[in-house]
N, CA, C and O atoms as a Tripos MOL2 file, in Angstrom:
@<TRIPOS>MOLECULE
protein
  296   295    74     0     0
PROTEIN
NO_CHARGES

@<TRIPOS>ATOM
      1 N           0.8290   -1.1970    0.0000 N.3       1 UNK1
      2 CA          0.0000    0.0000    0.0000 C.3       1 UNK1
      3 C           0.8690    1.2560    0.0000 C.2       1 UNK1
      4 O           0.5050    2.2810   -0.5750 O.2       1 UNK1
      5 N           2.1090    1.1470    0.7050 N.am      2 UNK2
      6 CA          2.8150    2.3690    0.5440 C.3       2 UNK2
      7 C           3.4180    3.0360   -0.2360 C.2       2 UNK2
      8 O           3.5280    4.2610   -0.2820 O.2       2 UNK2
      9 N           4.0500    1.8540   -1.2200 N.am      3 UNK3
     10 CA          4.2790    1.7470   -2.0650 C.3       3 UNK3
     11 C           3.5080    2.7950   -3.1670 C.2       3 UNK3
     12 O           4.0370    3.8750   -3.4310 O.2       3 UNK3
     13 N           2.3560    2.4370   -3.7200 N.am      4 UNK4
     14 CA          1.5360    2.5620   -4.3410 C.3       4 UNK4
     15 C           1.0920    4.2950   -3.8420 C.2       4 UNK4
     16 O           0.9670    5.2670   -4.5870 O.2       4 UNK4
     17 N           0.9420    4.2350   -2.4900 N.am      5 UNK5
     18 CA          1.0670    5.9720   -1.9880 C.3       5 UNK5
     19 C           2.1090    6.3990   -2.3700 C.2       5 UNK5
     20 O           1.9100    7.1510   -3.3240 O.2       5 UNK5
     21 N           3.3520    6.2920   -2.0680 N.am      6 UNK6
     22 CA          4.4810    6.8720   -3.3960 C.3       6 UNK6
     23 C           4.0100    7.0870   -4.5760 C.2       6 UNK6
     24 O           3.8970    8.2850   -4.8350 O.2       6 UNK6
     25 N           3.7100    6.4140   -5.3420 N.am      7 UNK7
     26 CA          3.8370    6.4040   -6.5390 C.3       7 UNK7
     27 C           2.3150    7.5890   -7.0620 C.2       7 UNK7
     28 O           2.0820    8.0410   -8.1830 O.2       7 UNK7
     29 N           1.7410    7.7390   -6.1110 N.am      8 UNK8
     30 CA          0.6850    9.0730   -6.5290 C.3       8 UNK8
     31 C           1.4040   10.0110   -5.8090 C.2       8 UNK8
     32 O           0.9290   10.5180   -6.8260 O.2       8 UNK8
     33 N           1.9380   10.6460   -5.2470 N.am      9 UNK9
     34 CA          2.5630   11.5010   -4.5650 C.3       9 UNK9
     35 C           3.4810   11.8070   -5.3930 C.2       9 UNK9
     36 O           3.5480   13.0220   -5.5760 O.2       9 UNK9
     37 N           4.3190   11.1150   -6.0500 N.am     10 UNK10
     38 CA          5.2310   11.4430   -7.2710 C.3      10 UNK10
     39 C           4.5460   11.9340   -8.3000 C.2      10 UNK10
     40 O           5.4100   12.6020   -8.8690 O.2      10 UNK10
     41 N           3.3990   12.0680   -9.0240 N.am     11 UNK11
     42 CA          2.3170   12.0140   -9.5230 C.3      11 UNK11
     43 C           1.9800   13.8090   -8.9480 C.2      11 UNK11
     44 O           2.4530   14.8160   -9.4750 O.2      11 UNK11
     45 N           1.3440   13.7770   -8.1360 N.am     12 UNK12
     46 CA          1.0910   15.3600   -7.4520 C.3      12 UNK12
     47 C           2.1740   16.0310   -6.8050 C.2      12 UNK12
     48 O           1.7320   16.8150   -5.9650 O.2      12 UNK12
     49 N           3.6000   16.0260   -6.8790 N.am     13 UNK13
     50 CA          4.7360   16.3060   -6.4780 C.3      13 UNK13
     51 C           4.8210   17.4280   -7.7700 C.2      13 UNK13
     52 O           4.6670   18.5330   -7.2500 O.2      13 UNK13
     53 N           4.9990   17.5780   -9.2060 N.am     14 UNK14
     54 CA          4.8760   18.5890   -9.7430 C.3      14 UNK14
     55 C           3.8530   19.6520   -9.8430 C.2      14 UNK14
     56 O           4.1200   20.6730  -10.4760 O.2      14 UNK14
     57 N           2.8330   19.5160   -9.3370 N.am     15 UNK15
     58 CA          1.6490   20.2630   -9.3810 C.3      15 UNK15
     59 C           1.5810   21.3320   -7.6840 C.2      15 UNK15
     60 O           0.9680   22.3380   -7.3260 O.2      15 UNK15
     61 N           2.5460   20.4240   -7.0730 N.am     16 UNK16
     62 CA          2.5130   21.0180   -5.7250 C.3      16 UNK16
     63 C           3.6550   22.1320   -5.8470 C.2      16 UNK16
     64 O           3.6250   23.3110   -5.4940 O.2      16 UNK16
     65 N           4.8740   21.2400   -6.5790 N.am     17 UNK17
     66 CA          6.2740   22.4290   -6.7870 C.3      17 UNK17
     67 C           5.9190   23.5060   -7.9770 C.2      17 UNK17
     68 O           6.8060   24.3300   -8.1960 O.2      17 UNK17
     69 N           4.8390   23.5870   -8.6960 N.am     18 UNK18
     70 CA          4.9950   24.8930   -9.3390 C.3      18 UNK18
     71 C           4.4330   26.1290   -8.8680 C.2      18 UNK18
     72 O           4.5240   27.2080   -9.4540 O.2      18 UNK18
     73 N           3.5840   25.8160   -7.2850 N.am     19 UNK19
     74 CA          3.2740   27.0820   -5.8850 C.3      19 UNK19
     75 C           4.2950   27.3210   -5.4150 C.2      19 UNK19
     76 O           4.3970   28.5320   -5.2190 O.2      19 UNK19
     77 N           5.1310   26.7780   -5.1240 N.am     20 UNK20
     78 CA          6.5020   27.0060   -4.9120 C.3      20 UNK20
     79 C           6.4900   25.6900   -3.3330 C.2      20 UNK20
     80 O           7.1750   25.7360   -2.3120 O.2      20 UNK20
     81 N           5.4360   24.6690   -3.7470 N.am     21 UNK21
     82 CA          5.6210   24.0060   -1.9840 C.3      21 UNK21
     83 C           5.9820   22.1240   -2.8220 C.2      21 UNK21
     84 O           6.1240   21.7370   -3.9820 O.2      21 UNK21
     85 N           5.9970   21.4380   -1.4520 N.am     22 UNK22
     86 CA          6.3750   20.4540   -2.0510 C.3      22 UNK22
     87 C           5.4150   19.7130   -0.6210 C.2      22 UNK22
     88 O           4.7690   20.2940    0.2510 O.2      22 UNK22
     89 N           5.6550   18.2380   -0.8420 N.am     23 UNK23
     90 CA          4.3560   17.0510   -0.6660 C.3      23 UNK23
     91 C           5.5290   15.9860    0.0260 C.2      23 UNK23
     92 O           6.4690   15.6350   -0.6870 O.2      23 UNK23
     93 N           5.4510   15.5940    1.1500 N.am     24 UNK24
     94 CA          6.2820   14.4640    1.5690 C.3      24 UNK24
     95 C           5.6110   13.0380    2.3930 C.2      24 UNK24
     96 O           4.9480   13.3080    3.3940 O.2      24 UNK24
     97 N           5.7070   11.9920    2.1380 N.am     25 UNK25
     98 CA          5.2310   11.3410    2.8530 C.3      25 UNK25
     99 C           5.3230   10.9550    4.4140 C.2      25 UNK25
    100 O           6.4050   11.0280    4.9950 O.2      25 UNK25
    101 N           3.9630   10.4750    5.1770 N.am     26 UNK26
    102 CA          4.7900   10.3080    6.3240 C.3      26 UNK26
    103 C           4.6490    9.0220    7.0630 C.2      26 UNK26
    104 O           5.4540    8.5480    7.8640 O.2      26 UNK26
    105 N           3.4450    8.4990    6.6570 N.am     27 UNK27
    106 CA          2.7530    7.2570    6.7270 C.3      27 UNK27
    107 C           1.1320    7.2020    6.4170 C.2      27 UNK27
    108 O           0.3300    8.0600    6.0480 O.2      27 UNK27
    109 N           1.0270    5.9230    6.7100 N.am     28 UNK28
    110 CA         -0.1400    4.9610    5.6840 C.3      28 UNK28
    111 C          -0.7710    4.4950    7.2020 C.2      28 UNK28
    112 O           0.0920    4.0540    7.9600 O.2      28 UNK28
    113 N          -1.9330    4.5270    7.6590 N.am     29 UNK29
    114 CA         -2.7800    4.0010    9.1520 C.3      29 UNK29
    115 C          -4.0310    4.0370    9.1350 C.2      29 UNK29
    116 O          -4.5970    5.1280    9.0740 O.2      29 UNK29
    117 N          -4.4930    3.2700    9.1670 N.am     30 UNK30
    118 CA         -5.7560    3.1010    9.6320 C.3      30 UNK30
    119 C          -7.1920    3.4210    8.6140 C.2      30 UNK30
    120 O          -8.4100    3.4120    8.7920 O.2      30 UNK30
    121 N          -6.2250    3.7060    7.4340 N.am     31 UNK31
    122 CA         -7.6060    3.8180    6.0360 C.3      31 UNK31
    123 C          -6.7530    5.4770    5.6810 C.2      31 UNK31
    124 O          -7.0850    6.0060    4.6200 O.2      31 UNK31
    125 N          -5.8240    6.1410    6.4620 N.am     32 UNK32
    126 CA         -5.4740    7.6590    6.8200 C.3      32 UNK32
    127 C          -4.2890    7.8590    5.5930 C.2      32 UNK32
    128 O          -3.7020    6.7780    5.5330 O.2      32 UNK32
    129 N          -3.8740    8.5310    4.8840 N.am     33 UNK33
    130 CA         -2.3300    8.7290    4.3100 C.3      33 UNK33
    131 C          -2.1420   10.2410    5.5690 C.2      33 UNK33
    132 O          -3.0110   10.9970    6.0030 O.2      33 UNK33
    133 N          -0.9850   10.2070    5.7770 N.am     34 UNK34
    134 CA         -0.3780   11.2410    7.0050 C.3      34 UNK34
    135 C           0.5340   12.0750    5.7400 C.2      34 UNK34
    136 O           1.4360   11.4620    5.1710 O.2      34 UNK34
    137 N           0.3050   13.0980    5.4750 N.am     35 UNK35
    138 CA          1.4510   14.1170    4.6010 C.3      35 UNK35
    139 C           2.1680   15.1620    5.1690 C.2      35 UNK35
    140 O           2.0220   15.1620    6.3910 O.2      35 UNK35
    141 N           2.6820   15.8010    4.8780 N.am     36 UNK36
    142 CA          3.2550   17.0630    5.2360 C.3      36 UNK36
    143 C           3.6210   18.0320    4.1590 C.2      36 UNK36
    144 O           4.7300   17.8460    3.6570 O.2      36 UNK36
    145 N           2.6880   19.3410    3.5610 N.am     37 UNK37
    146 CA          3.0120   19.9700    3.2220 C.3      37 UNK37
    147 C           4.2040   20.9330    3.3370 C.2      37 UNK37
    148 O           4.4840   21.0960    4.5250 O.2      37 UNK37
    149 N           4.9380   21.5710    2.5740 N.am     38 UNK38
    150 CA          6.1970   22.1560    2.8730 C.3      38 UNK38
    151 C           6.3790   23.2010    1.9790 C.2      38 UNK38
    152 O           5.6400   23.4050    1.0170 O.2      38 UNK38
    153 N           7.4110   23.9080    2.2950 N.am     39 UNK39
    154 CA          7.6730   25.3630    0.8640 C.3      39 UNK39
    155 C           6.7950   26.0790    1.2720 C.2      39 UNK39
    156 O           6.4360   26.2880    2.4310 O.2      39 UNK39
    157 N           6.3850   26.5160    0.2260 N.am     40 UNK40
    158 CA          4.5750   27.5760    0.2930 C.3      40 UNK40
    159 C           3.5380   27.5160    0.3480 C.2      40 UNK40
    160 O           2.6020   28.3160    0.3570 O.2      40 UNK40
    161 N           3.7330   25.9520    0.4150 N.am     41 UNK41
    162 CA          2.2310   25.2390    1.0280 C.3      41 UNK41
    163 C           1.8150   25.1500    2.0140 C.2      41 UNK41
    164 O           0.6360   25.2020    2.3650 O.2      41 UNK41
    165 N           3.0120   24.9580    2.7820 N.am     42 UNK42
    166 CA          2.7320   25.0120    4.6320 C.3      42 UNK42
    167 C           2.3280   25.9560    5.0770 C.2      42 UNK42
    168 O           2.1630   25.9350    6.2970 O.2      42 UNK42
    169 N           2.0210   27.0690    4.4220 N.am     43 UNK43
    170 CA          1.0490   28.4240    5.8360 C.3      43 UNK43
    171 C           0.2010   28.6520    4.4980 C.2      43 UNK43
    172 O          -0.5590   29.5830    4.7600 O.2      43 UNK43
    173 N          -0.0330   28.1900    3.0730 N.am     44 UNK44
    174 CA         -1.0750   28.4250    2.5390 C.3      44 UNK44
    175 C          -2.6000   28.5440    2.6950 C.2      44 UNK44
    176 O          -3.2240   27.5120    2.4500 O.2      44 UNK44
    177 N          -3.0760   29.2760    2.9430 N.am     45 UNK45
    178 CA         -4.8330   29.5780    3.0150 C.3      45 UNK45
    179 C          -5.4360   28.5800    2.3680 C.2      45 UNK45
    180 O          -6.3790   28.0160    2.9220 O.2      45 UNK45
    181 N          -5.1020   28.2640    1.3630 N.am     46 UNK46
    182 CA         -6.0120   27.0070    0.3690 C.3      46 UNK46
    183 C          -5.6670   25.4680    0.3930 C.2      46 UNK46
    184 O          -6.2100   24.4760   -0.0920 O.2      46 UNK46
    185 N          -4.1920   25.7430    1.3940 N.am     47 UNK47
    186 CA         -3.9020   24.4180    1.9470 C.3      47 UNK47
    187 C          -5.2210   23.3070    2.1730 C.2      47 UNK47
    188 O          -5.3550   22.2610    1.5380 O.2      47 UNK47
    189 N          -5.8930   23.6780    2.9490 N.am     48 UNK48
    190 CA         -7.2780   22.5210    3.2670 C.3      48 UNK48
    191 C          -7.6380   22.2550    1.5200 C.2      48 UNK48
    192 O          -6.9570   21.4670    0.8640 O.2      48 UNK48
    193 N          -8.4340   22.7910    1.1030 N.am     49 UNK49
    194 CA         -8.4220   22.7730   -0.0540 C.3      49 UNK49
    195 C          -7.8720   21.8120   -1.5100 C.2      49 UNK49
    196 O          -8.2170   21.2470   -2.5470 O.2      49 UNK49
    197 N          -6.9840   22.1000   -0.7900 N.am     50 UNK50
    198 CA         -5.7030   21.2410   -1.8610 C.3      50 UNK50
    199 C          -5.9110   20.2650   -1.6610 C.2      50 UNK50
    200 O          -6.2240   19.5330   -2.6000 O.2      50 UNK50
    201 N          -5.8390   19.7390   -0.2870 N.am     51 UNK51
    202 CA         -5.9550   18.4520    0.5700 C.3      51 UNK51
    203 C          -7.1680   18.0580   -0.1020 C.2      51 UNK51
    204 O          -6.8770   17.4180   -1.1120 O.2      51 UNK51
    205 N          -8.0760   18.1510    0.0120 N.am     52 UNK52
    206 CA         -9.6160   18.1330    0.3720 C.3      52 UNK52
    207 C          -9.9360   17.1220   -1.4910 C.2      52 UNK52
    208 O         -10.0560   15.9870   -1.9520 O.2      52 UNK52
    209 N          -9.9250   18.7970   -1.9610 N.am     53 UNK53
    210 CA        -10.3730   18.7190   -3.7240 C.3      53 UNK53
    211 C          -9.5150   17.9960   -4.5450 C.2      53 UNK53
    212 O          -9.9690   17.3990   -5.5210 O.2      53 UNK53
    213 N          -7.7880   17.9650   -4.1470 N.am     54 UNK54
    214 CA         -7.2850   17.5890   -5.3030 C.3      54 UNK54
    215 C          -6.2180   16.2850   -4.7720 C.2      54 UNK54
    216 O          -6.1240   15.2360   -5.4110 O.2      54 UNK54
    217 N          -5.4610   16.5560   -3.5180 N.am     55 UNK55
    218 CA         -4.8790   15.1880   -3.3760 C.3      55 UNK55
    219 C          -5.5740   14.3180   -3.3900 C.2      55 UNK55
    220 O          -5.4850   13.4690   -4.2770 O.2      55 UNK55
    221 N          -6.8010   14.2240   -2.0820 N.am     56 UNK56
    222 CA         -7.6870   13.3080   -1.8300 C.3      56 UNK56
    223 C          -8.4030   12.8450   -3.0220 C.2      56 UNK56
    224 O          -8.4360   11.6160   -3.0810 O.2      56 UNK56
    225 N          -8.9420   13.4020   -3.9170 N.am     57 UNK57
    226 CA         -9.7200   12.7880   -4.9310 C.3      57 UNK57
    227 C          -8.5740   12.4060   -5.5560 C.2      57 UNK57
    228 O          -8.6480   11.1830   -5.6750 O.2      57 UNK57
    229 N          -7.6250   12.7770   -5.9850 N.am     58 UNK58
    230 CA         -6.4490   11.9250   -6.5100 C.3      58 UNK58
    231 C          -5.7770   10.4960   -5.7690 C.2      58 UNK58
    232 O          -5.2410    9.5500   -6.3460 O.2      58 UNK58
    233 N          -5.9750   10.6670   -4.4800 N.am     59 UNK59
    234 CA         -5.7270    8.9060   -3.7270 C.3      59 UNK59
    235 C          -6.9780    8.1710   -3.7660 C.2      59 UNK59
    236 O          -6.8710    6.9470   -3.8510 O.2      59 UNK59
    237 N          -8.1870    8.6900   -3.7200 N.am     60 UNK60
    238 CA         -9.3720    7.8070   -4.0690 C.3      60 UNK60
    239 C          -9.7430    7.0070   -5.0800 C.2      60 UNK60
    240 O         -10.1620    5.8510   -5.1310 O.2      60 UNK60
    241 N          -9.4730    7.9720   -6.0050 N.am     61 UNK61
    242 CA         -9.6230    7.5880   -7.6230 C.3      61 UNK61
    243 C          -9.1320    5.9810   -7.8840 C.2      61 UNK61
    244 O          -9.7010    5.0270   -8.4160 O.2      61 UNK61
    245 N          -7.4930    6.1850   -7.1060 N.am     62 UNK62
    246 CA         -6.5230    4.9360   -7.4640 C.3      62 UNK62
    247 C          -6.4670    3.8710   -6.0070 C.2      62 UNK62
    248 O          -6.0050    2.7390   -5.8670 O.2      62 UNK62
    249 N          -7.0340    4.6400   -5.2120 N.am     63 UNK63
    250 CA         -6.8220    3.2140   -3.9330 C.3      63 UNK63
    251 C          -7.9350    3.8040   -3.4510 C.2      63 UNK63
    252 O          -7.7920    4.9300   -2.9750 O.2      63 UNK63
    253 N          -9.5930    3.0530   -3.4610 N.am     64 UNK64
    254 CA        -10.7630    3.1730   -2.5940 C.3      64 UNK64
    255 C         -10.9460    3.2830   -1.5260 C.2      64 UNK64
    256 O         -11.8880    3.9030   -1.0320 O.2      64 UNK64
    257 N          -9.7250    2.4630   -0.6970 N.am     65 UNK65
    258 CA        -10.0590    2.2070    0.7490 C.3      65 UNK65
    259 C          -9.5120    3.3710    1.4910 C.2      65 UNK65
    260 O          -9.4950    3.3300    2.7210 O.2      65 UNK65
    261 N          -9.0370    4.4630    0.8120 N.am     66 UNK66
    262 CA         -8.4900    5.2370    1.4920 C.3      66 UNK66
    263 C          -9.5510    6.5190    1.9300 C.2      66 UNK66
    264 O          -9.9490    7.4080    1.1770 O.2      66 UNK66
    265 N          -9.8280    6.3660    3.1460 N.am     67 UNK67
    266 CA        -10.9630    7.4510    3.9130 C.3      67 UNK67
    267 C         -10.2770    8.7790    4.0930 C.2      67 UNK67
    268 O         -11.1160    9.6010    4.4610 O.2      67 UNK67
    269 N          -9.0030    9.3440    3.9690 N.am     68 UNK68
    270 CA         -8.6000   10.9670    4.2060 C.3      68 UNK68
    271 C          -7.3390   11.2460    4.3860 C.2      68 UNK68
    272 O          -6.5150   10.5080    4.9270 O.2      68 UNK68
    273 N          -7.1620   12.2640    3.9620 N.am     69 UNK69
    274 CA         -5.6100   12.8580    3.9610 C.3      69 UNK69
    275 C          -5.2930   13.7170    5.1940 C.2      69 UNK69
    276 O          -5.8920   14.6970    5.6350 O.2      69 UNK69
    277 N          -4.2590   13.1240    5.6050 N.am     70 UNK70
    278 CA         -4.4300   14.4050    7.0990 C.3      70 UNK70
    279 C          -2.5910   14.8330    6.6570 C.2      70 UNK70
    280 O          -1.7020   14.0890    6.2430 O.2      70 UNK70
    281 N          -2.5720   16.4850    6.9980 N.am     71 UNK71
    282 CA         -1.6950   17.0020    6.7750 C.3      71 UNK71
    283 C          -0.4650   17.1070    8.4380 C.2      71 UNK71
    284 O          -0.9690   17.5480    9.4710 O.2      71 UNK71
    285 N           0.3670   16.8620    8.4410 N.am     72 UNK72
    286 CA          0.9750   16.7660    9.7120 C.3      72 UNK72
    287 C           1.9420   18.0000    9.4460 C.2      72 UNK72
    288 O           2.6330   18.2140    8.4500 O.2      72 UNK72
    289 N           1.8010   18.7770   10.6380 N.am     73 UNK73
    290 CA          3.0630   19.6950   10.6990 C.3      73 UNK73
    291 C           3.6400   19.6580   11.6710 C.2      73 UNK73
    292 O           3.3070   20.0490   12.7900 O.2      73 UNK73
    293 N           5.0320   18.9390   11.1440 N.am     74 UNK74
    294 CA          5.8920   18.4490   12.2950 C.3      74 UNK74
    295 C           6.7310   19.6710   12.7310 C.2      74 UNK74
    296 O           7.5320   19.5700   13.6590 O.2      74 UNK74
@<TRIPOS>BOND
     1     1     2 1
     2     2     3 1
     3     3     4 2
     4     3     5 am
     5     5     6 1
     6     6     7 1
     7     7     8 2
     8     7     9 am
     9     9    10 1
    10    10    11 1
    11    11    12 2
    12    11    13 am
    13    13    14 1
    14    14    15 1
    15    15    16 2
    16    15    17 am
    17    17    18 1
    18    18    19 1
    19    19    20 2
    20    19    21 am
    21    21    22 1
    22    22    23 1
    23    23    24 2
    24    23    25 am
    25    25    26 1
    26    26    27 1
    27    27    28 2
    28    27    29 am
    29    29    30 1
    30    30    31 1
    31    31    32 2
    32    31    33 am
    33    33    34 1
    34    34    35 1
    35    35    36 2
    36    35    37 am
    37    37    38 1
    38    38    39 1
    39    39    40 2
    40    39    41 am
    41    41    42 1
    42    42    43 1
    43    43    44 2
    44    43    45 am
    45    45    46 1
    46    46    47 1
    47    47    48 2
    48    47    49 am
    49    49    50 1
    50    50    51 1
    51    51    52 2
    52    51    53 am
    53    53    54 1
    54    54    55 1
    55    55    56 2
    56    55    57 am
    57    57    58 1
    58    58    59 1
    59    59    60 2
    60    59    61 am
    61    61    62 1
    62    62    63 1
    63    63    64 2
    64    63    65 am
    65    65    66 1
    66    66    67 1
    67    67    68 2
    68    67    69 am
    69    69    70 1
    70    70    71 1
    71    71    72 2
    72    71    73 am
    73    73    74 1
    74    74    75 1
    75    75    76 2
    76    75    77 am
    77    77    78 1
    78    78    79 1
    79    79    80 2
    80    79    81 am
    81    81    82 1
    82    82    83 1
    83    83    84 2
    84    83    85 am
    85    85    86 1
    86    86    87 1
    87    87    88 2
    88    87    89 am
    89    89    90 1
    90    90    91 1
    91    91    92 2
    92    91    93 am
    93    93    94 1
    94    94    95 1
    95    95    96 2
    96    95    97 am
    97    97    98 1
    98    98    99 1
    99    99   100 2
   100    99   101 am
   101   101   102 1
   102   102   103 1
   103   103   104 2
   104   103   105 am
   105   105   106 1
   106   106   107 1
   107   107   108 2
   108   107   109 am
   109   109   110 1
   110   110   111 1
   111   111   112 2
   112   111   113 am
   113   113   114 1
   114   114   115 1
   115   115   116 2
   116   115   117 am
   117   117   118 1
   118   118   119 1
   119   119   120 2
   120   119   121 am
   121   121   122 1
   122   122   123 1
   123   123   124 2
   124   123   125 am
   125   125   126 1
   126   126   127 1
   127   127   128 2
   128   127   129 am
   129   129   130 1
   130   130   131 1
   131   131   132 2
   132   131   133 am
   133   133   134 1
   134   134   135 1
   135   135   136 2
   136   135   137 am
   137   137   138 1
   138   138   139 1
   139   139   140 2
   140   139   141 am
   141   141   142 1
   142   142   143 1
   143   143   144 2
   144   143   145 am
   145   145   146 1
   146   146   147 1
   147   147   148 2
   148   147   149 am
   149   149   150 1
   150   150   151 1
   151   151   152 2
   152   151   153 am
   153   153   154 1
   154   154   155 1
   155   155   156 2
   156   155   157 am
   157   157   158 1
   158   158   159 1
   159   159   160 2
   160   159   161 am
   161   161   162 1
   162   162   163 1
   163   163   164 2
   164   163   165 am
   165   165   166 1
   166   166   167 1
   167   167   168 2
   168   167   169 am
   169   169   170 1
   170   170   171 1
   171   171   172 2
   172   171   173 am
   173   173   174 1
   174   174   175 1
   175   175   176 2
   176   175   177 am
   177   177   178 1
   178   178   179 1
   179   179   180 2
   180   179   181 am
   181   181   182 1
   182   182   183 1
   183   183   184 2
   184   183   185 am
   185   185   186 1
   186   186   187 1
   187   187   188 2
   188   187   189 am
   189   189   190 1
   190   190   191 1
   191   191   192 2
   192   191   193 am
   193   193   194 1
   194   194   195 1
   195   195   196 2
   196   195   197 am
   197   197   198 1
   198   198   199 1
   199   199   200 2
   200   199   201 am
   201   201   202 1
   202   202   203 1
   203   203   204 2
   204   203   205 am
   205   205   206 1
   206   206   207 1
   207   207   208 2
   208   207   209 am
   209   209   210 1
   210   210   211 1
   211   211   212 2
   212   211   213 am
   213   213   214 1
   214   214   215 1
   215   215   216 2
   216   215   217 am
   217   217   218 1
   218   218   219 1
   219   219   220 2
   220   219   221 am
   221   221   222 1
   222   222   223 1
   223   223   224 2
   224   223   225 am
   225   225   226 1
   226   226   227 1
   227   227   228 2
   228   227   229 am
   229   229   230 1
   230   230   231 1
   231   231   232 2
   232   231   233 am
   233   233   234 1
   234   234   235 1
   235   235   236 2
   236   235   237 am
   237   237   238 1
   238   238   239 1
   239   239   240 2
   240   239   241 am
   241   241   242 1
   242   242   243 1
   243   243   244 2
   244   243   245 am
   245   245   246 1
   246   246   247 1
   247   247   248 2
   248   247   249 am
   249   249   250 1
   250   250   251 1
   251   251   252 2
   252   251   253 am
   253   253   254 1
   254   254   255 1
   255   255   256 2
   256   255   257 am
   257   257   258 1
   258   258   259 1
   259   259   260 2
   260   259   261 am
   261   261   262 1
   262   262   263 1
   263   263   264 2
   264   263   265 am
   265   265   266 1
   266   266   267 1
   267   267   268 2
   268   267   269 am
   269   269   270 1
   270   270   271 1
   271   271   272 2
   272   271   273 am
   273   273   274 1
   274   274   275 1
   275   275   276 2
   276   275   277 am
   277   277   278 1
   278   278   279 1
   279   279   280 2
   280   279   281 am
   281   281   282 1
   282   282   283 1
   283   283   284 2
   284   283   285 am
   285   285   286 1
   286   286   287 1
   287   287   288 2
   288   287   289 am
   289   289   290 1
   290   290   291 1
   291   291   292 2
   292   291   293 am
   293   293   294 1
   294   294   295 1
   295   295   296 2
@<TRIPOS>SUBSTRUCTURE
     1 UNK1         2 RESIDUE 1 A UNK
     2 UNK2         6 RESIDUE 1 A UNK
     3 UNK3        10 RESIDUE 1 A UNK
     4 UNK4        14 RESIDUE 1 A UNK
     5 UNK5        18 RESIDUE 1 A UNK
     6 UNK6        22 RESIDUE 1 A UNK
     7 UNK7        26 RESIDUE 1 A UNK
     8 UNK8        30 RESIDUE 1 A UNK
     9 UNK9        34 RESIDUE 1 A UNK
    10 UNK10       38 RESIDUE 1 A UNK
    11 UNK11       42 RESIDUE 1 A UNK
    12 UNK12       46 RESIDUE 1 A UNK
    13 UNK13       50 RESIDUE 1 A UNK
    14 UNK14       54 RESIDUE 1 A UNK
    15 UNK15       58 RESIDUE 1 A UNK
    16 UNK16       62 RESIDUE 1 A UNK
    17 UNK17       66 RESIDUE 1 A UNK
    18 UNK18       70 RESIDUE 1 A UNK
    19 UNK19       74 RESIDUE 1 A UNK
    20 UNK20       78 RESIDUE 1 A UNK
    21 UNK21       82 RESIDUE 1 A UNK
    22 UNK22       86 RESIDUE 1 A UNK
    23 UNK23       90 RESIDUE 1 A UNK
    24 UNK24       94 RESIDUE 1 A UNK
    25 UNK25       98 RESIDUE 1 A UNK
    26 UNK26      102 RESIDUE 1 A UNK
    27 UNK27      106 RESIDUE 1 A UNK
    28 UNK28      110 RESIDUE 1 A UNK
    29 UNK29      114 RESIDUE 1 A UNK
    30 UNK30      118 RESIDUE 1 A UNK
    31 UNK31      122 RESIDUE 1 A UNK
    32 UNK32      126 RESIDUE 1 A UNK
    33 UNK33      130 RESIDUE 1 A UNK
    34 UNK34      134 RESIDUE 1 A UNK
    35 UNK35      138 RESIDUE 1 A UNK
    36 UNK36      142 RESIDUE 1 A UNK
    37 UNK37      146 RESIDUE 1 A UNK
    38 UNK38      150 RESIDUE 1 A UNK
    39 UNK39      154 RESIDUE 1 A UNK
    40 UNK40      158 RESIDUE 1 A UNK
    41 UNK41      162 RESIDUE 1 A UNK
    42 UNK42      166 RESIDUE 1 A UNK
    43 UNK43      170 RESIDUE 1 A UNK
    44 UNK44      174 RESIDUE 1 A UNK
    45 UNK45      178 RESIDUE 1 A UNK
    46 UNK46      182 RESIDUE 1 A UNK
    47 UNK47      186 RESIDUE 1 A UNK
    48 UNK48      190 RESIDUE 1 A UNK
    49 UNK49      194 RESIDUE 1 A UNK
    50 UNK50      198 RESIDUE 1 A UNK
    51 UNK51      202 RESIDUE 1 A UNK
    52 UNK52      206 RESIDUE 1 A UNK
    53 UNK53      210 RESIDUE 1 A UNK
    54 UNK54      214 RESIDUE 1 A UNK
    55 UNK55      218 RESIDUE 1 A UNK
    56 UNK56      222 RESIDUE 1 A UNK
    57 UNK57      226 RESIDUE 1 A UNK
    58 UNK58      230 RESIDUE 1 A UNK
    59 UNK59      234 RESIDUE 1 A UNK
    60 UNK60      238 RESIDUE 1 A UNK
    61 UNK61      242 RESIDUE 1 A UNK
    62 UNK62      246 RESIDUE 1 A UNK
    63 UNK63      250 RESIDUE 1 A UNK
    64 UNK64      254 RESIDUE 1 A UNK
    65 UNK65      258 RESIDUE 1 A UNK
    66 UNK66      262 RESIDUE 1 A UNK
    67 UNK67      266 RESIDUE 1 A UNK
    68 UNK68      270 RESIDUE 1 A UNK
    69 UNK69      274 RESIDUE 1 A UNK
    70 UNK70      278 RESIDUE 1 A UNK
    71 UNK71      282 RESIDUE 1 A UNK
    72 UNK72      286 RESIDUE 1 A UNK
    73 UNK73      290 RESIDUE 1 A UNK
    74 UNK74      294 RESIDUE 1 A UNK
């Protein structure tokens, strides 16, 4: 499964670096992907957003079982 979360994250990794932010993984739990926005994404206003409309429907699309993206700021 994590695997496979890589491999969409590489996937939305250019779409994130042309705001000027970038997308890192942090783990895979419980139905959850854990991310961490970074760059100019991390205090972005539309951050939720991003999450919400475009990663998430982008991990759904390709793995069903996945119930939500939670953004971690470590």
């Amino acid at each position: 499964m994590e695997e496979k979360i890589k491999e969409i994250i590489e996937k939305i990794r250019p779409y994130i670096n042309m705001d000027g932010g970038n997308i890192e993984f942090i783990k895979y739990e419980d139905g959850y992907v854990y991310i961490k926005l970074t760059g100019a994404c991390a205090d972005c206003m539309f951050q939720d957003n991003t999450i919400n409309d475009s990663i998430l429907e982008m991990f759904t699309s390709e793995i069903p079982e996945i119930k939500g993206v939670i953004n971690v700021s470590i």
